[in-house]
C-alpha positions, 0 to 999 in steps of 0.5 A: 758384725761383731764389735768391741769397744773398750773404754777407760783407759788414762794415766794414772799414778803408781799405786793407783786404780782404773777400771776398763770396760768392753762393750760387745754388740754383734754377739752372743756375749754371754756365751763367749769367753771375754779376755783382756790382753796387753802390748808394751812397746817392743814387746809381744801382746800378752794374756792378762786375764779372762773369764769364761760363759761360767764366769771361771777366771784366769790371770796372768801371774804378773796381775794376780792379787791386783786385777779382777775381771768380770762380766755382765751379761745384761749389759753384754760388758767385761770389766777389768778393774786395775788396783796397785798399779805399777809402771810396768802395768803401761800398754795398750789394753785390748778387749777379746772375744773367743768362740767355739762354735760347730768346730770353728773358732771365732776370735775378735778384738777391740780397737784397744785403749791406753793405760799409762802409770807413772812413777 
């Protein structure tokens, strides 16, 4: 059973910084590419960045320059580290794990945690 478990999320002021981690159990973390993903209320959840098995990244144009993801196999653990936050940075952050394994996806995701920034 795979599990996903984010943690650090918080209110934070405008301009200030968080650091999300996810820890991942019931899989072969290094293998997987890891993502975060977001939901503000009334809107659709959306990519905000990932990372692959090689450690080649992607970022949402919106967090481009001001969120980095990584990963550390040995501790089976993506991080995003979330700096010059704005308010439009508020959602419910949610780990995800992607795999393609023998022509089949296997797609998980955590329990998500908030991120609040005031202004």
């Amino acid at each position: 059973q795979v599990q996903l478990v984010e943690s650090g999320g918080g209110l934070v002021q405008a301009g200030g910084s968080l650091r999300l981690s996810c820890a991942a159990s019931g899989t072969i973390f290094s293998i997987n590419t890891m993502g975060w993903y977001r939901q503000a209320p009334g809107k659709q959840r959306e990519l905000v960045a990932t990372i692959t098995s090689g450690s080649s990244t992607n970022y949402a144009d919106s967090v481009k320059g001001r969120f980095t993801i990584s990963r550390d196999n040995a501790k089976n653990t993506v991080y995003l580290q979330m700096n010059s936050l704005k308010p439009e940075d508020t959602a419910v952050y949610y780990c995800n794990s992607y795999l393609r394994l023998l022509n089949r996806n296997y797609v998980y995701w955590g329990q998500g945690t908030q991120v609040t920034v005031s202004s």
